[in-house]
C-alpha positions in Angstrom: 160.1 -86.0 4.9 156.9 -84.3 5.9 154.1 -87.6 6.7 151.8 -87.4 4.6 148.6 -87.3 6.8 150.5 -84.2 7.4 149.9 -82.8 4.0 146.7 -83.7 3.2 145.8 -81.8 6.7 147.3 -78.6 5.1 146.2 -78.7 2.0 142.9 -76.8 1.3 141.2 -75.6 -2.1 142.7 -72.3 -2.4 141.1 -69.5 -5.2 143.1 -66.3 -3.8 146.5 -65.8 -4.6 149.5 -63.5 -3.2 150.9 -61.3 -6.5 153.7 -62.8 -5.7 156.6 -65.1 -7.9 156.7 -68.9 -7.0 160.4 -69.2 -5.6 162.8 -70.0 -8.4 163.8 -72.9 -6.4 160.5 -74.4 -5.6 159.4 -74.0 -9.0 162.3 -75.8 -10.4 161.7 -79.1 -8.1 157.9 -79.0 -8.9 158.6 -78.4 -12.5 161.0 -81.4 -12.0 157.7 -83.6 -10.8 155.7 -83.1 -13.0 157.5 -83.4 -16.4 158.2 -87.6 -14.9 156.4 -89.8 -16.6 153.2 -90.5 -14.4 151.2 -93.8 -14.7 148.4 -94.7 -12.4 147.3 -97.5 -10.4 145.3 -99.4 -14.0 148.5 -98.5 -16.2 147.3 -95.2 -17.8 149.9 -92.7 -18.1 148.4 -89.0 -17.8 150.2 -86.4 -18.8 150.9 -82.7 -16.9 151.8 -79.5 -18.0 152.9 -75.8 -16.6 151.1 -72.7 -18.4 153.0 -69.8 -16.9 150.5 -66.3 -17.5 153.9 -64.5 -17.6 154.9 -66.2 -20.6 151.4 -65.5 -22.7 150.6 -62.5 -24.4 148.0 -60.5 -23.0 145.3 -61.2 -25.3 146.2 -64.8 -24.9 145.9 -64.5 -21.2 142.7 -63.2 -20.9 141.0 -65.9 -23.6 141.7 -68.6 -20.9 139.5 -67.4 -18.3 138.4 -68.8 -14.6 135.6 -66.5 -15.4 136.1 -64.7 -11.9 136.8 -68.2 -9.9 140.7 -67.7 -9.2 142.4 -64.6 -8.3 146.0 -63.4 -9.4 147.3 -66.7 -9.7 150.1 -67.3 -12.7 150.8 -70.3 -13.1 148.6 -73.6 -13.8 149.1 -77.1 -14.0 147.2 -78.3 -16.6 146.6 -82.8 -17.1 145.6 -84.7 -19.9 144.6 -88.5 -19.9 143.5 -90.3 -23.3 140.4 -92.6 -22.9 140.5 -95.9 -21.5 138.7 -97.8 -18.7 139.7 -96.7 -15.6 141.8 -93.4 -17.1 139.7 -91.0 -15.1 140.9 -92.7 -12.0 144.2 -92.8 -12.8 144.1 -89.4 -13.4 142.7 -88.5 -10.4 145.3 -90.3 -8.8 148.5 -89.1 -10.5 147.0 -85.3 -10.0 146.4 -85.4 -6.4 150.0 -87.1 -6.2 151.5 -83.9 -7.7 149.0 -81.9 -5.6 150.3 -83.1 -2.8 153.9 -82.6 -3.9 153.1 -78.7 -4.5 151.9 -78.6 -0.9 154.8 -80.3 0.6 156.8 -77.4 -1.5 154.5 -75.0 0.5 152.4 -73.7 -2.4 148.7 -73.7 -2.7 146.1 -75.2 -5.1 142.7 -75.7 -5.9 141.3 -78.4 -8.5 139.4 -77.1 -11.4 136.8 -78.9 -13.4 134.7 -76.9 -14.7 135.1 -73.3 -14.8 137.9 -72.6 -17.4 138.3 -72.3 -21.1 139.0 -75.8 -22.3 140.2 -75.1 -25.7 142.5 -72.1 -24.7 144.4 -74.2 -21.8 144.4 -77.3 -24.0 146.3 -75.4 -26.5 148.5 -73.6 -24.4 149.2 -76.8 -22.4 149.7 -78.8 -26.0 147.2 -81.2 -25.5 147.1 -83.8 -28.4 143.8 -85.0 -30.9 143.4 -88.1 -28.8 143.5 -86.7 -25.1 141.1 -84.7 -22.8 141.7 -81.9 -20.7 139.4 -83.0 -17.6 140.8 -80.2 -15.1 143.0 -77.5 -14.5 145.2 -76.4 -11.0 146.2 -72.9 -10.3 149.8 -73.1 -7.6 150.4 -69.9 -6.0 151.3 -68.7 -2.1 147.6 -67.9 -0.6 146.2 -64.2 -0.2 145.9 -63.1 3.5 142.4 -62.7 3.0 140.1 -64.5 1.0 138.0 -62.8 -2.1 134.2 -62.5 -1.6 134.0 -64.7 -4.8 136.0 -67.2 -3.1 134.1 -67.3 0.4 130.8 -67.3 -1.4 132.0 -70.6 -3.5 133.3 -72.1 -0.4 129.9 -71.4 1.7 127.9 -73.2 -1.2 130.1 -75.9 -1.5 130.1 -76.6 2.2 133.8 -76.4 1.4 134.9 -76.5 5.3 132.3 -79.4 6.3 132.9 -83.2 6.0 130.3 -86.1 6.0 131.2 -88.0 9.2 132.6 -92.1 9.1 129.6 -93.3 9.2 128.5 -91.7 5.8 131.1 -93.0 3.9 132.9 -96.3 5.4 130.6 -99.5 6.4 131.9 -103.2 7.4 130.6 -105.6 5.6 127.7 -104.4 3.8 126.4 -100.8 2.8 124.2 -100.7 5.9 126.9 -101.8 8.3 128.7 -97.9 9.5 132.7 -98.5 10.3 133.7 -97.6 13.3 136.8 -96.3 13.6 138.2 -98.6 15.9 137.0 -101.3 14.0 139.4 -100.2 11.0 142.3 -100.8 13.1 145.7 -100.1 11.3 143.8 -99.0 8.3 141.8 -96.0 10.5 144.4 -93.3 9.4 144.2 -94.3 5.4 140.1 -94.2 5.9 140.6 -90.9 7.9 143.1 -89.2 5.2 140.2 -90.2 2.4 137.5 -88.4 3.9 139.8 -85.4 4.3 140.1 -85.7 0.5 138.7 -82.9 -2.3 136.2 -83.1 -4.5 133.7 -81.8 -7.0 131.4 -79.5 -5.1 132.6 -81.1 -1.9 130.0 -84.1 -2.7 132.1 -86.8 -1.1 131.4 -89.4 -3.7 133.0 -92.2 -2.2 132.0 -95.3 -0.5 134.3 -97.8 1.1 133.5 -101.7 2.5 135.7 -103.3 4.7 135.6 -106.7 4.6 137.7 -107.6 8.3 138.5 -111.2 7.9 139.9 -110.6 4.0 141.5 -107.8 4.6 139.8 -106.0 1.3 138.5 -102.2 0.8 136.7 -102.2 -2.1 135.8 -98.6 -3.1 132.0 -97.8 -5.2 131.1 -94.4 -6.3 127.9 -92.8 -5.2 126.6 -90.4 -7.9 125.5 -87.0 -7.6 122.5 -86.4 -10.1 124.0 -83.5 -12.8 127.9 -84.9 -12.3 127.7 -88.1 -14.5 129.8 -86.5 -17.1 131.0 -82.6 -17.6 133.5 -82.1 -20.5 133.3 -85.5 -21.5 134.7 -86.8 -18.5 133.4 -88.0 -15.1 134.1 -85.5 -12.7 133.4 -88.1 -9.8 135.6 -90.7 -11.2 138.0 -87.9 -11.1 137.6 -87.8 -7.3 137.6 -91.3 -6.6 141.0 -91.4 -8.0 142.2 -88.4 -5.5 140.5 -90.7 -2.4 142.6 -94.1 -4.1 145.3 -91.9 -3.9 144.8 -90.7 -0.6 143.9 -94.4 0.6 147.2 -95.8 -0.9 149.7 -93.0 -0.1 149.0 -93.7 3.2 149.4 -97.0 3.9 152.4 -97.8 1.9 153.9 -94.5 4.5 152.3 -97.1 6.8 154.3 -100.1 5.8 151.5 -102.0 4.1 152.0 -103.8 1.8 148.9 -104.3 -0.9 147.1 -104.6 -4.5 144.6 -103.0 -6.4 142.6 -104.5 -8.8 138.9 -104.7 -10.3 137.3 -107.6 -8.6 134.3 -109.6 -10.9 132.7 -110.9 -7.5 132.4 -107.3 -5.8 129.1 -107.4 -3.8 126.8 -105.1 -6.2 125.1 -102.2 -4.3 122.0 -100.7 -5.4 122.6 -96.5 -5.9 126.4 -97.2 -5.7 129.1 -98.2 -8.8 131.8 -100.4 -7.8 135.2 -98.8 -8.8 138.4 -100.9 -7.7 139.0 -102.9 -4.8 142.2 -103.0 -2.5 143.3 -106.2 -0.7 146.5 -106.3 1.7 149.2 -108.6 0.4 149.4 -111.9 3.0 
């Protein structure tokens, strides 16, 4: 079993496929995955779906559109979450989980959130009255070289640049940074979050570390124009992928802990608090 810092290391947001098939074998255990149930960390169950291009007529191909984004990729993985507190999270969470499976598999992905054609995947992915369609994933085997679409995106997202620790983790209090020898044990988790995607590579994500309680309760720092896109909160979205990150990792780890949303969270003026994580004693 491949660790799984190991994964989220490999994995990068890819837009330009190979023409090439998705082993029959690879896509059979993915396809496997993702038709489980799924059910995140505040009980919602999102559900995922396969839209294979091979398997749509022409006409019906083309009304999807990635409008240029994604090259020669043919197959998607399309989720759906009905509303409920904390379901944007969850399926965040339950995505990057499958994600991370399709990398393990060796295939590449990239998440989508806002540059497809809703209605067209929602129906080809059979999404019911009651759910939302936030994003969509093309899986595919990475082009040798990159399209000039897809290097222009990455060079305005600041796609290969990541805000350092002491951006984004703090002991204490929000003007405290985290060191990373001061996060001990949990320094890999912390380390695997930052490495985590996310809309327009904003980074939304801000941890406290409370030492003495053992707690990491996780806020979300907004980025003005990403409140909500599609009805849904793109950065909510991505705090899920960093949960998911943050607990794949130390359960591989050996620790043992709960998630919950905790009434007495310190409030943090510019920041939302999201969920807080607490090692079991």
């Amino acid at each position: 079993m491949t660790p799984v810092s190991d994964i989220i290391q490999k994995r990068f947001s890819c837009r330009s496929y190979a023409d090439k098939l998705i082993e029959a074998s690879v896509l059979q255990a993915f396809k496997r995955m993702v038709d489980q149930p799924h059910r995140g960390l505040f009980d919602n169950a999102p559900r995922f779906a396969l839209i294979a291009m091979d398997a749509l007529p022409s006409e019906a191909w083309k009304k999807l559109g990635t409008y240029g984004v994604i090259k020669n990729a043919r197959l998607y993985l399309a989720g759906m979450i009905s509303p409920a507190p904390m379901a944007t999270c969850d399926y965040g969470y339950c995505k990057e989980k499958l994600i991370l499976e399709a990398t393990q598999l060796g295939l590449n992905t990239c998440w989508l959130g806002g540059t497809f054609a809703i209605s067209a995947f929602g129906r080809a992915a059979g999404m019911r009255r009651n759910e939302l369609l936030p994003t969509i994933t093309p899986l595919g085997y990475a082009a040798e070289r990159r399209s000039l679409t897809e290097r222009v995106m990455r060079g305005f997202a600041g796609s290969d640049r990541r805000l350092p620790w002491a951006k984004l983790f703090f002991c204490g209090n929000a003007s405290t940074p985290l060191a990373p020898a001061e996060a001990g044990p949990y320094a890999e988790a912390l380390e695997n979050v930052r490495l985590a995607p996310s809309a327009s590579n904003k980074q939304p994500w801000r941890i406290v570390y409370e030492p003495n309680r053992k707690i990491f309760s996780f806020y979300l720092a907004r980025a003005i124009g990403y409140k909500h896109l599609r009805d849904v909160s793109l950065q909510e979205i991505d705090i899920g992928i960093a949960m998911c990150h943050f607990d794949l990792t130390v359960k591989e780890l050996g620790i043992t802990g709960n998630w919950c949303q905790d009434d007495t969270a310190p409030k943090i003026k510019s920041w939302e608090y999201m969920a807080t994580w607490q090692e079991e004693k």
